[in-house]
C-alpha positions in Angstrom: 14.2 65.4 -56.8 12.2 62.7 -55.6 8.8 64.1 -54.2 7.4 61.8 -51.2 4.4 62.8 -49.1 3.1 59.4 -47.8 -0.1 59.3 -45.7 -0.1 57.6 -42.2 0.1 54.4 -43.2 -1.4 51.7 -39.9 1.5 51.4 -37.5 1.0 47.4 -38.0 1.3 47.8 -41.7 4.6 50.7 -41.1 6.2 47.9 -38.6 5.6 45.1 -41.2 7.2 47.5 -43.9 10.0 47.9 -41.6 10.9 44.5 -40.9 10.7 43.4 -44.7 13.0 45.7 -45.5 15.3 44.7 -42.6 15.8 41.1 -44.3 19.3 40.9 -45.9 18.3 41.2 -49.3 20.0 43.3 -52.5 17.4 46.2 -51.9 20.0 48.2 -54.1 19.0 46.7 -57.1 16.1 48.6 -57.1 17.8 51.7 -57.0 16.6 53.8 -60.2 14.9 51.0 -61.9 11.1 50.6 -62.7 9.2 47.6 -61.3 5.9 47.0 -62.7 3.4 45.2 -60.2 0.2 43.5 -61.9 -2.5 43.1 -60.0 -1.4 45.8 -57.3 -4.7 46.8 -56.4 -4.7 43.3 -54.7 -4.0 41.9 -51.2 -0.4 40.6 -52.3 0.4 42.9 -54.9 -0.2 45.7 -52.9 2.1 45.1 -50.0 4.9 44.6 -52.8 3.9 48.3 -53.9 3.6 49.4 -50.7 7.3 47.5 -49.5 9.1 49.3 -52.7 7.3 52.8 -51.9 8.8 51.8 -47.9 12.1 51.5 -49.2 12.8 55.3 -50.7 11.7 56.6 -47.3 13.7 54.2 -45.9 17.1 54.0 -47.8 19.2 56.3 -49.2 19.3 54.9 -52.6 18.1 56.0 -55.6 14.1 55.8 -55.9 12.4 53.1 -57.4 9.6 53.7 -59.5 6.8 51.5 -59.0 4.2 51.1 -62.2 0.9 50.0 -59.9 -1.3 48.0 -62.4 -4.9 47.2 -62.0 -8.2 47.2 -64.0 -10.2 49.8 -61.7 -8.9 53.1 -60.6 -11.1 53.7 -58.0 -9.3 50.2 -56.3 -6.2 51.7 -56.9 -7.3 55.1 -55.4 -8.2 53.2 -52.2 -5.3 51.0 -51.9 -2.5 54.0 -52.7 -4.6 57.5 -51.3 -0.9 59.3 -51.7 -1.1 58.8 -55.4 -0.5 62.1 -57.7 1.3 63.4 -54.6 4.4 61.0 -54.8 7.0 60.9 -57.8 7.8 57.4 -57.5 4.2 55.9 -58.0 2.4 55.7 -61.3 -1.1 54.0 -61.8 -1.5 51.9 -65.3 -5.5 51.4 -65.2 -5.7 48.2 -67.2 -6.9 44.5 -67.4 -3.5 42.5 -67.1 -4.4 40.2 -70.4 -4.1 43.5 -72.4 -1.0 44.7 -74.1 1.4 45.6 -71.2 2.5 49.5 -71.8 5.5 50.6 -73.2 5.6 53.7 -72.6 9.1 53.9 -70.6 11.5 51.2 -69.6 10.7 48.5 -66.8 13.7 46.3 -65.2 11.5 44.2 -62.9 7.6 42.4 -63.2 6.1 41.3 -60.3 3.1 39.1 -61.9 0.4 39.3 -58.8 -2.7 39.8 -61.0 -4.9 36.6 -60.1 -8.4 36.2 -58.1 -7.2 34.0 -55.1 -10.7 32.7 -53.6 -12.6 29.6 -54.7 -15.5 31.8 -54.9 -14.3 33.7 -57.4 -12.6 30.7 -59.5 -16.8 29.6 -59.0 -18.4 33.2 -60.6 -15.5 33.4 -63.3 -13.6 30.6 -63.8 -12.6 32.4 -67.7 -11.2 35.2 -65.7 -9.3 33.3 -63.5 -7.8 31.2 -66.1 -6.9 33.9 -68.2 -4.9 36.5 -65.4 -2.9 33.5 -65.0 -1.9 32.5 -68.7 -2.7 35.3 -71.6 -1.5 37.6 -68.9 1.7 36.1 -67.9 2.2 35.8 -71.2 1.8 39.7 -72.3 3.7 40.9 -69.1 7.0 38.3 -70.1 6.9 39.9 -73.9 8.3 43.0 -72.2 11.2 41.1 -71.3 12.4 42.6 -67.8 16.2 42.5 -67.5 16.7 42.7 -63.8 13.8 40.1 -62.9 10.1 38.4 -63.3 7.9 36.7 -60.5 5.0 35.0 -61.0 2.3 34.7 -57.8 1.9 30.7 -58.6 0.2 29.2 -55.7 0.6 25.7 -54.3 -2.4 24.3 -56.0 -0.3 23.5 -58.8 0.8 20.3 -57.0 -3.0 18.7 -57.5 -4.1 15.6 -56.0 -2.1 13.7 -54.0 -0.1 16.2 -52.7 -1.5 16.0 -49.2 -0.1 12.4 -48.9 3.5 14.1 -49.0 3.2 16.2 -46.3 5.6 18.7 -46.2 5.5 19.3 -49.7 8.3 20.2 -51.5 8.6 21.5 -55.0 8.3 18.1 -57.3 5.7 16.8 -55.2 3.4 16.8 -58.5 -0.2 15.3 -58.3 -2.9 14.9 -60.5 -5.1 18.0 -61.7 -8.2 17.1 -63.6 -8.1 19.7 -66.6 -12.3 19.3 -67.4 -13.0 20.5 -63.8 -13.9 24.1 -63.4 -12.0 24.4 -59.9 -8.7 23.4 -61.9 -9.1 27.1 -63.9 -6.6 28.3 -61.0 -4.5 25.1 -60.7 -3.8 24.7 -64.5 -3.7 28.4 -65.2 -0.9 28.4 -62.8 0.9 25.8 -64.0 0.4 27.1 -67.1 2.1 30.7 -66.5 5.0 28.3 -64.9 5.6 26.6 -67.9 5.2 29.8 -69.6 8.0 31.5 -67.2 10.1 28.2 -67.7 10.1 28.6 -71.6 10.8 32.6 -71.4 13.6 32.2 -69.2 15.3 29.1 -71.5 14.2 30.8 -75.0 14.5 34.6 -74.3 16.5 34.5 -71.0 13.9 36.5 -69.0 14.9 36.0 -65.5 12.2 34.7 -64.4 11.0 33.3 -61.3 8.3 31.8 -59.2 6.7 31.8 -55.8 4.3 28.8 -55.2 2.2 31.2 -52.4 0.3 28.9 -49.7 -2.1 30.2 -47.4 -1.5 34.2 -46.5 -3.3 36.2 -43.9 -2.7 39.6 -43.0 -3.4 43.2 -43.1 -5.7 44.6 -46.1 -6.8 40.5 -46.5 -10.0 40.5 -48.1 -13.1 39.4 -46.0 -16.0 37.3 -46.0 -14.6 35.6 -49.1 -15.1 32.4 -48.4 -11.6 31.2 -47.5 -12.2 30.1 -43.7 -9.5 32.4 -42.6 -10.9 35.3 -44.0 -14.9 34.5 -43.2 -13.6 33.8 -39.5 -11.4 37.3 -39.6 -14.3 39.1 -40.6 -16.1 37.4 -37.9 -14.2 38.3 -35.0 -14.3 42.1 -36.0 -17.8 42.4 -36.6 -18.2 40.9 -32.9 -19.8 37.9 -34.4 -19.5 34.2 -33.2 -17.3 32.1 -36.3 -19.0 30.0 -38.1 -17.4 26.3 -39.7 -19.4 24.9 -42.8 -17.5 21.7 -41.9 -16.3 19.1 -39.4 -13.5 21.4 -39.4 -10.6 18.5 -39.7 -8.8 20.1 -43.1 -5.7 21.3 -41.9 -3.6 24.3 -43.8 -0.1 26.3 -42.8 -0.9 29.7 -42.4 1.8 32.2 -43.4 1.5 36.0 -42.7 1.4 38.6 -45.0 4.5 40.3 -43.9 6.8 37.0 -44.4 5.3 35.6 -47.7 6.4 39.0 -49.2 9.4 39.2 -47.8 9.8 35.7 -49.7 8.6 36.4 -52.4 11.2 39.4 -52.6 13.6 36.6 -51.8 13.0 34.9 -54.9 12.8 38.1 -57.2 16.3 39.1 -55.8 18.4 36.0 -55.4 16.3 33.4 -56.9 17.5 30.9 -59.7 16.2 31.7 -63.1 13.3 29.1 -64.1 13.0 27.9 -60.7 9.7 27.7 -58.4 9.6 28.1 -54.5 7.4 27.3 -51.5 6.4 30.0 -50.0 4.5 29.6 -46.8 4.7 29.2 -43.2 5.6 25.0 -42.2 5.4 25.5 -38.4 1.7 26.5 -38.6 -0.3 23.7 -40.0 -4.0 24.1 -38.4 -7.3 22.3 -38.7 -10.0 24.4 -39.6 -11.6 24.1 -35.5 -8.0 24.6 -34.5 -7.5 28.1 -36.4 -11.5 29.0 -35.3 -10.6 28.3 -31.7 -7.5 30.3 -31.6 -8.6 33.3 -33.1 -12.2 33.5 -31.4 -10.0 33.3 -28.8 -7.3 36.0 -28.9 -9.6 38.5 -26.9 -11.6 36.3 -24.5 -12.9 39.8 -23.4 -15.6 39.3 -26.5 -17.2 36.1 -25.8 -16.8 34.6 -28.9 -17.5 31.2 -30.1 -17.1 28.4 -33.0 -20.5 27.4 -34.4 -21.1 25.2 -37.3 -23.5 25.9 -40.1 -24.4 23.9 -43.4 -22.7 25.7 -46.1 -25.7 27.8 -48.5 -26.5 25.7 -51.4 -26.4 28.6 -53.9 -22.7 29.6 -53.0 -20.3 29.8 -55.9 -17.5 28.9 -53.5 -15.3 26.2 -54.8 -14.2 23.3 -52.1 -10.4 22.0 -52.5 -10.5 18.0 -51.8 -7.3 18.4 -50.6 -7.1 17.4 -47.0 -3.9 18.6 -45.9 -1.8 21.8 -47.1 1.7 22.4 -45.7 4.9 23.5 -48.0 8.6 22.3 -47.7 10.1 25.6 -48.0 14.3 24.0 -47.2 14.5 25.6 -51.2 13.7 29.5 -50.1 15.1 28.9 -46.6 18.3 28.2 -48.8 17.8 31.9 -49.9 18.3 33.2 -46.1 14.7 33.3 -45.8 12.4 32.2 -42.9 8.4 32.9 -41.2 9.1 34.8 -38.4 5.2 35.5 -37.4 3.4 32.7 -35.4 -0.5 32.1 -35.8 -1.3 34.0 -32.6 0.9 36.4 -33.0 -0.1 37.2 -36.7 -3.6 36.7 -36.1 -3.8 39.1 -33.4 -1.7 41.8 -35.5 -4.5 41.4 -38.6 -7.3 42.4 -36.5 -6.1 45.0 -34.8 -4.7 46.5 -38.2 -8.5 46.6 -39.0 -9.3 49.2 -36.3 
């Protein structure tokens, strides 16, 4: 008997839970199976944990059993306090290049163990390069029969790709392999090809999900992503700050429908194929997105400053001027962004309080 005593989660995050799970996706395939999520200490990773914990107090199916991987307990701890209380949630405290356990059977991989921030990629560009190759590599040796997704990102389209604008998946540009910032880029094409060659050699089902830009509850802040340094802004009651003329434009896609995408592709995806996932009715310039969310409770005063950037930051600047995905491939799944930039931006914030 399946034991489930789940704290209050935020009623943002509960709502967002709820609505993923409304999508009309196979949710019965993960009756009874095992689903191992890499990296689900993370901002991504954990909402998949969290969406799969959802569904057996939501359905009446047979529980899931989710296999929470990350390298520090204590992250997990924070991220999942019901742990040790619930039936359905184990924690495997582990780097993701290691070998992946195999202990007990697992059907599904979702692969979400990556740093996401050019800062980061700046402090350990090794690291970075590593979750998204040796890892992916470990994780499709246990050769999941139900499915495998891979957290690629739309760097992997390089160069160029802001001159094809929406991009869509063969939109390939150039990615210089001897500079540091391409550790991400290349790592993720990397795991791709990987995936590609698993699911042609071994037939591993595998899948990917080329995430763009993702905002939402639990985001990390202050990491240097504009998004995030002007989120953490607004809540600490602080004016935003731009280390830039503020014309790069990205689409911003919220948390709640990148994951419901990305369980899109896990569930009805095409073996060895990659999809957009992002939000391409919400391209913003960097003044554009501080201006709208400095302004989404006029009640605080705030204002959009500018500020040269410090020269000792590790932070890692894309040249690419434009980002905006063709997602017609996973809107071919059933899927669409349902969460507007005000709307979305308003809902992260307040899930911070």
């Amino acid at each position: 008997m399946l034991t489930v005593n789940a704290p209050a989660r935020h009623p943002i995050v509960e709502a967002d839970l709820d609505r993923i799970l409304e999508a009309p996706l196979p949710w019965e395939r993960f009756a009874g199976r095992t689903v191992l999520v890499a990296g689900a200490a993370g901002f991504l990773g954990a909402y998949v944990v969290e969406t799969l914990l959802r569904l057996n107090e939501f359905r009446s199916l047979a529980p899931v059993r989710v296999l929470a991987l990350a390298r520090r307990a204590e992250a997990l701890r924070e991220r999942f306090p019901a742990h040790g209380a619930r039936d359905d949630l184990r924690f495997v405290v582990q780097d993701a290049c290691a070998p992946a356990p195999r202990d007990e059977p697992v059907h599904f991989i979702v692969h979400a163990a990556s740093p996401g921030s050019p800062r980061a990629f700046g402090r350990d560009p090794i690291g970075t390069f590593a979750a998204n190759v040796f890892a992916t590599r470990e994780l499709l040796e246990l050769r999941p029969p139900d499915g495998f997704l891979f957290f690629s990102s739309g760097e992997v389209y390089g160069l160029g790709s802001d001159q094809i604008i929406p991009t869509h998946e063969d939109a390939y540009g150039l990615l210089d392999p001897t500079r540091v910032r391409s550790c991400y880029g290349e790592g993720k094409r990397a795991g791709e090809t990987l995936c590609a060659c698993y699911a042609a050699q071994e037939g591993v089902p595998a899948t990917m999900a080329r995430i763009f830009h993702t905002y939402g509850p639990g985001m990390p802040l202050g990491d240097g992503r504009v998004f995030s340094d002007f989120v953490g802004d607004a809540l600490a009651g602080r004016d935003l700050v731009m280390r830039s003329d503020g014309q790069v434009s990205r689409a911003f896609c919220y948390l709640a429908d990148t994951v419901e995408g990305c369980f899109a592709i896990l569930l009805k995806g095409t073996t060895g194929a990659a999809y957009n996932v992002g939000n391409d009715r919400a391209e913003l310039t960097v003044v554009e997105l501080a201006n709208l969310i400095a302004g989404l409770e006029p009640e605080r005063g705030l204002r959009v400053r500018r500020e040269a950037a410090a020269a000792a930051d590790s932070y890692l600047p894309s040249p690419i001027q434009r980002g905006c995905p063709d997602v017609s491939r996973l809107r071919g799944l059933g899927w669409a962004p349902r969460t507007g930039p005000r709307e979305g931006f308003l809902r992260t914030l307040k899930s911070f309080r």
